[in-house]
N, C-alpha and C positions, 0 to 999 in steps of 0.2 A: 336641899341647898338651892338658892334662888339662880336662877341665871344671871350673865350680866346683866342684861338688858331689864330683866325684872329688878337688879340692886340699882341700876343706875337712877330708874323712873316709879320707884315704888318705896325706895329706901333710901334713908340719907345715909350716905356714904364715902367716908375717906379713903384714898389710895394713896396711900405715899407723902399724907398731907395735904394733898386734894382733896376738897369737903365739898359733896356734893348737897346740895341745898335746894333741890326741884323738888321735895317735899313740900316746900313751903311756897312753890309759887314762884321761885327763883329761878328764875333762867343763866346765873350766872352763880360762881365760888369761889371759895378765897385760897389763894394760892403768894406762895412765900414772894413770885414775881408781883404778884399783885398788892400785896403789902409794899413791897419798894415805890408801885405807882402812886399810892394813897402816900406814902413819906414825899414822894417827888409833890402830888398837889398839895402839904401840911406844907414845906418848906419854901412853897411860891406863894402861899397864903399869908403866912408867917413871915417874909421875909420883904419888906417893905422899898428901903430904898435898892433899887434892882433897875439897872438900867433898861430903857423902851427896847431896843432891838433886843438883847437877851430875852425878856417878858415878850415880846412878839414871838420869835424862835420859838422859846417853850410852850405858848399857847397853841401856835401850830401843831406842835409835838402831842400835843395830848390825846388828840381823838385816835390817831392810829397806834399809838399805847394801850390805850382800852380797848380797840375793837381786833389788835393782830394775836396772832398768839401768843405763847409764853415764851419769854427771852432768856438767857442768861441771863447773871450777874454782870459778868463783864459785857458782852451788847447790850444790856442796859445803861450803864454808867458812861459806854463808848457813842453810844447816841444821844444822851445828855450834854456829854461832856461837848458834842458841836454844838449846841446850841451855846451855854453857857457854864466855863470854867468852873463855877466859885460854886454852883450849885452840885455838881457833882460831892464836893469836898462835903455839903451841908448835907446832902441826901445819906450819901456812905455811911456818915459819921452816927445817923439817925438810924441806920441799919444794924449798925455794928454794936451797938448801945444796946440792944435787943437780944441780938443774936449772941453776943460773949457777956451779957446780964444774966437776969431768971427771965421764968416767965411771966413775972408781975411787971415787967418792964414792957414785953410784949401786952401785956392787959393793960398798963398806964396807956400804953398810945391810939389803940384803939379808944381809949374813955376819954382823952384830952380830942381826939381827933374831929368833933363837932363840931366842938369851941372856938377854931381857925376857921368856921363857915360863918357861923352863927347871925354874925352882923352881916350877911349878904343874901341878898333877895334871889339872886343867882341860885345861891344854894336849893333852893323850892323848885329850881323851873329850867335849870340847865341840865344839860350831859353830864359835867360834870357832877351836880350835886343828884342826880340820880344813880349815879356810879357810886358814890361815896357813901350813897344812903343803904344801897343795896347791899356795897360790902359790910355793914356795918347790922345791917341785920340778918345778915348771911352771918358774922361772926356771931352774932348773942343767939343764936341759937345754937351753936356750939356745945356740946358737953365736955366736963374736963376733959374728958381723954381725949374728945377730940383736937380739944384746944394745945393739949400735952403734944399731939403728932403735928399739928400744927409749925407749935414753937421748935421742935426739934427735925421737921423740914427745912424751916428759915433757916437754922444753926449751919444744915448740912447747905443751902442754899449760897450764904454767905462766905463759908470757906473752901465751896467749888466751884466757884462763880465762871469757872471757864467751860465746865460740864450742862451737857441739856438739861431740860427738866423733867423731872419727878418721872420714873417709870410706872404704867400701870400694874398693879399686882395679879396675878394668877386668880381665877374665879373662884379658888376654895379659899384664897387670904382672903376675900371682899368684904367677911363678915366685922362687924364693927367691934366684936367680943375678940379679935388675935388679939393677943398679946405680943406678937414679933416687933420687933425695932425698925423702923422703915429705913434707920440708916443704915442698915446691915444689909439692903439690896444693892445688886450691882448696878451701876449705873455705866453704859458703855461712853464713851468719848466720840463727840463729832466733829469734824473741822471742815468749818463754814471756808466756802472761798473767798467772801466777807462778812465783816459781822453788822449787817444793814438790817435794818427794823422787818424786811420783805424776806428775805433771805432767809431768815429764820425760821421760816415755816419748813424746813428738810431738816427732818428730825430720824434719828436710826427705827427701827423698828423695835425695839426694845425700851428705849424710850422715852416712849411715847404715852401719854394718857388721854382722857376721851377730851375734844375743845368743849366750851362753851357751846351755845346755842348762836350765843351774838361772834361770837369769834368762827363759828364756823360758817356762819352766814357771811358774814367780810370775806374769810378765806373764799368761798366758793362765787361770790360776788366778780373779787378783786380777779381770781384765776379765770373767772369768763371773760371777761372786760379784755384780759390779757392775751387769752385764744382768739379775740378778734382782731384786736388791734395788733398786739406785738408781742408774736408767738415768741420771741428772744427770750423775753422777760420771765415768761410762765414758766410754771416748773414741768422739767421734763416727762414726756409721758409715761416712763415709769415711776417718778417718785412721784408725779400728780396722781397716779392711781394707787398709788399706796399710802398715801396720804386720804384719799376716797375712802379706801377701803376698812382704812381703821374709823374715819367717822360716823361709815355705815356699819359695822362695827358694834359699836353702843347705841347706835339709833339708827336700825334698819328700814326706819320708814320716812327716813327722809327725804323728800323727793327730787330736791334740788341738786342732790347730791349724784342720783341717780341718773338725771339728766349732764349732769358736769362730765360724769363718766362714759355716756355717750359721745360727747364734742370731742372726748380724748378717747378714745378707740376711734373714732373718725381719724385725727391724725396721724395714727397708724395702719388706716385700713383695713382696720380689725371688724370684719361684717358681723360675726356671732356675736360678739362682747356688745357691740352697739345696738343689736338687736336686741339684746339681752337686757340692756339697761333700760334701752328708751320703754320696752315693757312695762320694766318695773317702774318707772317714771310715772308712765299714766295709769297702772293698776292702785298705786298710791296715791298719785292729786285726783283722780276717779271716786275711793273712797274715802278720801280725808274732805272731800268738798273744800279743799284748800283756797279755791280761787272764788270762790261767795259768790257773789249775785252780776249779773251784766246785763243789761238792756232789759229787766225784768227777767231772765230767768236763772233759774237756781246754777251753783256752779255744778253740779253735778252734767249737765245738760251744757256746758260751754267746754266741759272738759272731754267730753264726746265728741262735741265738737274739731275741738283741737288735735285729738286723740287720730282725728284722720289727716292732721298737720306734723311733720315731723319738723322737716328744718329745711330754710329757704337761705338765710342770711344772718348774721349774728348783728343786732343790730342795739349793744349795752347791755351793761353790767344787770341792767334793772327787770331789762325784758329779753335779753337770751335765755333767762331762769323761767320764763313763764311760758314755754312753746311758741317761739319764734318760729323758729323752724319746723318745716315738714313734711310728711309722711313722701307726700312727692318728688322732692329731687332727692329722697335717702334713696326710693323704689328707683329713678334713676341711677343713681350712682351703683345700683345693686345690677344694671341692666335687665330692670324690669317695668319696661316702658307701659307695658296695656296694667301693668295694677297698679298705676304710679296715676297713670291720667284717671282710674276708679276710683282711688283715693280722692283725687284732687275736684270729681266731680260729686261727689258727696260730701264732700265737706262745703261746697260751694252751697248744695241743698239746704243740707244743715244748719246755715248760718242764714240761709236765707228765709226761712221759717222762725227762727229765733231773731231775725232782725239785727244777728250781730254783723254791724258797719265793720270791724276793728277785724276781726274773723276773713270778711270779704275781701276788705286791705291787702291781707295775705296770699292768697288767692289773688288778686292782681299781681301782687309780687313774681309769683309763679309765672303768670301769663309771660312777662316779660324776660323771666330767665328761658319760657320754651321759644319764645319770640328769636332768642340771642343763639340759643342750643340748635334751634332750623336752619339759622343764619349761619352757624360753624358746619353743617350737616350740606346745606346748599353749596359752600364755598367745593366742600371737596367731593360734591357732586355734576359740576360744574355748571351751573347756576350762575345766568350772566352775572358782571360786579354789580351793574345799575339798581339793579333788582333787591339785592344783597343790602347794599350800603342804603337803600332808601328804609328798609327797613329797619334798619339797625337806626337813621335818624327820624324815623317814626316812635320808636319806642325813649330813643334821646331826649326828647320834648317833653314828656310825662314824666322821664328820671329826673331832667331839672327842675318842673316843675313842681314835682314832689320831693326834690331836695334826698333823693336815693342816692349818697355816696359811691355806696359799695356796688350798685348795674351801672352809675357812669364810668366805674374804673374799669369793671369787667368789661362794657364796649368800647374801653377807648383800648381796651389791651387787645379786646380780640380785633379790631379793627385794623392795629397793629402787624398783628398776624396774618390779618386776609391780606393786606398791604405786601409784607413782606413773601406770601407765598404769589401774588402776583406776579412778584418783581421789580416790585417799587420800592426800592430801598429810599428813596428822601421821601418817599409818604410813609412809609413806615418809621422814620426816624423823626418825623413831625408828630405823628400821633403819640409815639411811646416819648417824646420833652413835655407833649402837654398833661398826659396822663404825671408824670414826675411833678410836674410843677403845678400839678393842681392843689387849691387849697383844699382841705377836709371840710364838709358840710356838717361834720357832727363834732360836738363836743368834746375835746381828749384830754381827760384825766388821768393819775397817776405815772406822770410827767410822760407819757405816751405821744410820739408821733405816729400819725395812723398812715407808715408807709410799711407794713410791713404782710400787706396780703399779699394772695397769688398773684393780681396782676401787675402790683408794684415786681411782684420777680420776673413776671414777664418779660414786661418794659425791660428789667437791666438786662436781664438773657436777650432779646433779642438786640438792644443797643451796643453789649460787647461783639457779639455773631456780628453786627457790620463793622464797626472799626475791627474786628481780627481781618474780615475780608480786605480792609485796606490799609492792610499793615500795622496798624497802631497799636501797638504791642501792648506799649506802656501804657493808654488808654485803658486796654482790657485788663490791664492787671490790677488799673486801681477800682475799676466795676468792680473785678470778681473779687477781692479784700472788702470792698462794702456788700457784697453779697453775703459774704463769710461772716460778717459780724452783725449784720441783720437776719439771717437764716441760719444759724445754726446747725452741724450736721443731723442733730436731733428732732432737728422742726419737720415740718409736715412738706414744706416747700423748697426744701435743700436739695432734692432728686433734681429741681430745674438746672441750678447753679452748678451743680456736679456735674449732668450731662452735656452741661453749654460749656463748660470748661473743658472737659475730656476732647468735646468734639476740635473744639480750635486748638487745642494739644498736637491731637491728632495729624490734621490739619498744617499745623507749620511744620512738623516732623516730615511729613511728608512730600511738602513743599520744600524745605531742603535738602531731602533725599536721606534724608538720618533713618530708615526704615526699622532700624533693632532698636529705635524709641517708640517709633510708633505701633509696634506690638502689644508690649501692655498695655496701651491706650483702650486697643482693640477688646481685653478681656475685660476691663473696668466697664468699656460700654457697654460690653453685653449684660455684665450684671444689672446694670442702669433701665438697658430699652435693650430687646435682644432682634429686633427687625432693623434699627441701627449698628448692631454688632456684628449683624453677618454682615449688614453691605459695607462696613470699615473692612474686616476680613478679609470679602471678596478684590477690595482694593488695593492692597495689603499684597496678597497674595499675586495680582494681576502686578505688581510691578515687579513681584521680586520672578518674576516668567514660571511662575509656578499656575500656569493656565487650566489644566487638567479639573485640579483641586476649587480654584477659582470659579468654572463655568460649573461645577457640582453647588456652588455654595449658592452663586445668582440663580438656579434653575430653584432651587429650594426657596429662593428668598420669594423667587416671582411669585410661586405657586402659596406661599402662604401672602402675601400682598391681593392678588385678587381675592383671596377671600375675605379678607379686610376691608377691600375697595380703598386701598391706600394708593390712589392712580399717581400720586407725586413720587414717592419710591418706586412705582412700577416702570415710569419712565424712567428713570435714573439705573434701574436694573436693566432695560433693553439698552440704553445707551453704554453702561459698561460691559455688557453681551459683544453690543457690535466693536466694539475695540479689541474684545478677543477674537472675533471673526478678522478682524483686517492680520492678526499677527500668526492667523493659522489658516483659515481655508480661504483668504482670498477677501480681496474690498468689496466686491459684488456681490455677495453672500449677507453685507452688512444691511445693503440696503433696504430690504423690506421690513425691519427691525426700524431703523432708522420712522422711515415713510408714518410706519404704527405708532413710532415716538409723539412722530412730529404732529400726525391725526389725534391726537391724546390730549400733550399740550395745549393744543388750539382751542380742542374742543373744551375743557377746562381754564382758561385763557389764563395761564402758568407760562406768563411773556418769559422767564428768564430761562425756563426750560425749554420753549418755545427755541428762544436764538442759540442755545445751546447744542440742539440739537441742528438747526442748519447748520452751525458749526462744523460738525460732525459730518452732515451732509458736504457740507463745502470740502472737507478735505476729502472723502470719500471720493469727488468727483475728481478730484485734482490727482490724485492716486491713479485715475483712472483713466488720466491723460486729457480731462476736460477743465483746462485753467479757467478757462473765459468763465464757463458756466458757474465752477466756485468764485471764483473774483465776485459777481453778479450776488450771491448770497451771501459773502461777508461784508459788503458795503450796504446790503438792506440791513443785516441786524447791527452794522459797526456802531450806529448811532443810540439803539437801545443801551446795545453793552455799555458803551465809555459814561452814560448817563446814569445806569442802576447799578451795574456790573461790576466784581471785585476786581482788587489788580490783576489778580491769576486770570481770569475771566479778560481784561483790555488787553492782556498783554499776548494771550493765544491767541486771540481774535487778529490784532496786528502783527504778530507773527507766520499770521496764517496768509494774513495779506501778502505779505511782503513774498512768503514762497510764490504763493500766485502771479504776481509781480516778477517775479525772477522766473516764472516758467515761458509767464508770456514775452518776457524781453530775451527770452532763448529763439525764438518763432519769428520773434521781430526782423522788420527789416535792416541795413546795418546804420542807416540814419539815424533810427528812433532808439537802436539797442541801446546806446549808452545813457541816453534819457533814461529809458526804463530800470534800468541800473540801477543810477543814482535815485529813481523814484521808491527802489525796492531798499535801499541803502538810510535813506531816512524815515521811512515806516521802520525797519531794525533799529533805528536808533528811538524811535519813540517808544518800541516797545521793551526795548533795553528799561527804559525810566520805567514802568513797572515793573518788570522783576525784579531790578535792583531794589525800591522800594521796599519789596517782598523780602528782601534778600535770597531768593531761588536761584541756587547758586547752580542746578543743573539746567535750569531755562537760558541762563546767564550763557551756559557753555554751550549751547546751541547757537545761541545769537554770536558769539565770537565766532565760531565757526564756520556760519554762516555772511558775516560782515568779512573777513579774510576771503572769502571764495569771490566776491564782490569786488571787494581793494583790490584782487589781483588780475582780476578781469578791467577797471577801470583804470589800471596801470600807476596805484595809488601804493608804491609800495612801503615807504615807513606806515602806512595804515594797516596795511596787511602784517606786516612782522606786527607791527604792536597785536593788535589781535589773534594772529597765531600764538603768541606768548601767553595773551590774557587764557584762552583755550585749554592751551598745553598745563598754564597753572591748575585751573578748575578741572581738568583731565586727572591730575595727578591725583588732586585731592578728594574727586568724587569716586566710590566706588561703581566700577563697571554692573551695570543695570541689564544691558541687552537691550533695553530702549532709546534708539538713536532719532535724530531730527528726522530722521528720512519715513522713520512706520511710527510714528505718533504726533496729536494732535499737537 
């Protein structure tokens, strides 16, 4: 008994009505869906006065007919039927004339079907008429029987027109001598989410039969095209590799295919599977000499080439299939940097011997994504900005002028990022508008817009993260709705939008003291990034005075952070350290914590950590009975803050003021106290306007309470009652925390 592989390419052979025809040089077969297409082009042929936009419409319609897979009945008739009404009625009726006749009806319309070309020049030298021609001698060699399994396919075709197509048969039916009835297989039910011409290609696994050559080439084509541009579209990574795995399947050496399955275990971060494939990729265009001659030498020797190229950029449908990509940022992404740069400098050799320019191309390509990768490696090694960003517009100028979409999106996004861990939040919301608003330098087909790589998700993650900082709720919610329907939870890049949502979840739960919301936050994140999960945790935990537990989690977190060299978390873990120092051993204990913060910061010029931590310093000092001295350090960063800084960030800053204010107008003399007073009295009231903003309804209840101790020293007393009330309200309504105005920042 033959195998499949041997029935598919050595024998002509029917499954289910499927007639394969590579015997004869055919790369394509006739299938009961494809008989309806040949009726659809007899009845636009044949059918004369037909208005221009309908005739436009269908001529559109035709080429992705021929080249998708096999449709239903009814998503056939229902993608007709938008083009043009009346045609559907003529096609059906051509159908059903066949299918509830004989079989001599099916043999009339193949013999008349010439006849509708005949007088057309088109017919010799179009798509069309080499489709026509194909199936037409893909049928006459037909033998009865096969012709008999044929006609009693369509039968079954046309009165389950809502069922997929034709299932492959078992490798002991494959023989052309069964006698069994094809209609007597089960054929299982799929229901499409629509029934669109693209769509169609999610077929059960039962099924299913082997595609075409030409339709498999479209299918793997149109699904690359779709993994670069707008991963939404593609089909998801498991049904795309099951879709893979049955066209490798009947034709295990296809190489294209084998690389598709690569790009899709990439977006699941699946390392063996991608190994595995890009292997068999070049073990087959290696021995198939698939890629012919280039610059004078044989493909065998450009595939070698390549072969030390795995994948840089997806850069079309035409040439993602042909080793775009390579061997160097896979060795990368695999964190294996010293065989990534071996790779990449042999293959430079390589091509440089062989004289291939297009080879070298790539290899610049490279040059520039390490250019950008030192650039992200510098940033959080603390590597001045100047230095940074000259680089980043040194390699700028060769992206435009070489017209590289995909490295100006990736620098304007990581730019974005160096901006934003700065502390420049309106540079960072400058680069990630222009990055959004730029046009595409590349061609986009298959009604694609090309917003849908990683750093288009950057851009919107980092653009919701500043309006959440400044309240704008409603802002963030219609980001993260277009994240959602651009990024799919399925896609490769939906981990951004998840984490960037979880975190500002968090975040305003927090901020309004809702803490038994912001718990689950807490376990979603870890599953997400688990160095983000402990320090929510540890936060988490630090309000609800459960400190113990707390300083166990930050000592854990430090100690995996330096070995990461993640110095932005490590500050953030001594600065929530020393906050449990002030609420247990004492404010003077925080400080050499603090001091290492603030040495850190600097030295990495991480401004917004930088004034956070004088912050920190400033009340520390003020704790410690030295007003003048914190005063002195919230008015050096007051102006960073109010300028980068979120509400919560203006509003502690000026709150912080104002206590300082209110300490020194205790000290003052009795001329100046009342001045001071009301100085400290309108700082409270400016910093009231961001928490309200925030809606932070226990910062809110500090500043009333605060404002009352004020009014009734300034002998302002309907101010005082009123804010004793406003207090006493937000009192009632806040659960008691243990953290009062007096021991927190």
């Amino acid at each position: 008994m033959a195998s499949v592989h041997e029935s598919l390419y050595f024998n002509p052979m029917m499954t289910n009505g499927v007639v394969h025809a590579n015997i004869f040089g055919i790369k394509d077969w006739v299938t009961p869906y494809k008989i309806a297409v040949l009726a659809l082009l007899y009845e636009m042929s044949t059918t004369k006065p037909m208005a221009l936009l309908d005739r436009r419409r269908l001529n559109k319609l035709i080429l992705p007919l021929q080249q998708g897979p096999d449709l239903t009945l009814e998503q056939f008739l229902k993608i007709v039927e938008e083009c043009c009404l009346r045609m559907v009625s003529a096609v059906k009726l051509r159908l059903f004339l066949m299918a509830d006749g004989e079989l001599q009806d099916m043999e009339h319309f193949f013999t008349i079907l010439p006849s509708a070309f005949s007088d057309s020049e088109a017919f010799k030298t179009s798509v069309v008429g080499l489709f026509v021609r194909q199936m037409l001698l893909a049928y006459n060699k037909l033998s009865f029987s096969q012709v008999y399994k044929l006609y009693k396919s369509l039968q079954q075709y046309c009165r389950r027109g809502n069922q997929p197509e034709l299932s492959a048969l078992p490798a002991e039916d494959m023989e052309l001598t069964s006698n069994e009835d094809p209609s007597a297989d089960h054929i299982d039910k799929v229901e499409l989410d629509t029934p669109s011409l693209h769509q169609s290609e999610l077929r059960s696994d039962e099924s299913r039969g082997p595609l075409s050559q030409k339709q498999a080439e479209y299918f793997l084509a149109r699904q690359a095209y779709l993994l670069k541009n707008d991963e939404n579209k593609a089909m998801s990574p498991a049904k795309l590799q099951d879709e893979l795995n049955n066209i490798l399947k009947f034709n295990p050496d296809f190489a294209e295919a084998h690389y598709l399955s690569y790009l899709n275990s990439m977006r699941v971060q699946d390392i063996y599977i991608s190994t595995h494939s890009l292997l068999h990729y070049f073990d087959r265009l290696i021995l198939s000499g698939g890629e012919g001659k280039s610059n004078g030498d044989e493909g065998y020797g450009r595939s070698l080439r390549y072969a030390e190229h795995f994948s840089v950029g997806n850069q079309g449908a035409d040439r993602i299939l042909s080793s775009e990509l390579n061997r160097n940022c896979f060795l990368c992404l695999c964190l294996c940097s010293q065989q990534a740069d071996l790779a990449l400098q042999e293959a430079i050799r390589i091509a440089q011997e062989a004289n291939d320019h297009v080879c070298l191309q790539h290899c610049l390509y490279l040059a520039s994504l390490g250019i950008q990768s030192l650039v992200q490696q510098g940033a959080k090694q603390g590597m001045p900005a100047n230095k940074l960003l000259d680089a980043l517009r040194g390699t700028d100028i060769m992206h435009w002028k070489q017209s590289l979409s995909e490295l100006i999106e990736i620098s304007l996004a990581q730019t974005t990022s160096i901006w934003r861990m700065y502390g420049k939040s309106t540079m960072a919301r400058q680069q990630a508008q222009l990055l959004l608003n730029m046009n595409s330098l590349e061609p986009v087909n298959f009604s694609v817009q090309q917003n849908n790589t990683e750093a288009f998700a950057v851009a919107l993650c980092h653009l919701a993260e500043l309006h959440a900082e400044q309240g704008l709720y409603a802002v963030v919610s219609d980001i993260m709705k277009h994240l959602k329907q651009q990024f799919p939870p399925h896609t490769q890049h939906a981990k951004l939008w998840m984490l960037c949502d979880l975190k500002i979840q968090f975040e305003k739960a927090m901020n309004d003291g809702k803490y038994h919301l912001a718990e689950p936050h807490v376990t979603a994140i870890s599953a997400l990034n688990s160095t983000e999960g402990l320090y929510r945790k540890a936060q988490l935990l630090k309000a609800l005075n459960q400190t113990t537990e707390a300083s166990k989690i930050l000592q854990q977190l430090q100690q995996q952070c330096e070995k990461s060299k993640n110095t932005e978390m490590i500050i953030r873990v001594m600065l929530a350290s020393a906050e449990l120092h002030w609420d247990s051993s004492g404010f003077a204990t925080a400080l050499p914590l603090l001091l290492q913060a603030l040495a850190l910061s600097r030295q990495h010029n991480l401004q917004s950590l930088t004034s956070e931590t004088l912050l920190h310093l400033a009340f520390t000092q003020l704790m410690l009975g030295i007003p003048e001295q914190a005063l002195v350090l919230v008015q050096d960063v007051l102006e960073s803050v109010l300028a980068h800084g979120s509400l919560i960030d203006k509003g502690r800053a000026l709150l912080l003021a104002a206590r300082c204010q209110m300490a020194l107008a205790g000290a003052a003399a009795q001329e100046h106290r009342l001045t001071a007073v009301e100085l400290a009295v309108h700082t409270l009231d400016e910093a009231a306007v961001y928490f309200s903003q925030l809606d932070c309804k226990e910062r809110m209840r500090d500043i009333h309470y605060l404002q009352a101790r004020l009014h009734h020293t300034l002998g302002n007393i309907s101010q005082r009652n009123k804010c004793a009330m406003l207090f006493r309200l937000l009192d009632q309504e806040l659960p008691s925390s243990g953290m009062t105005v007096v021991n927190r920042l």
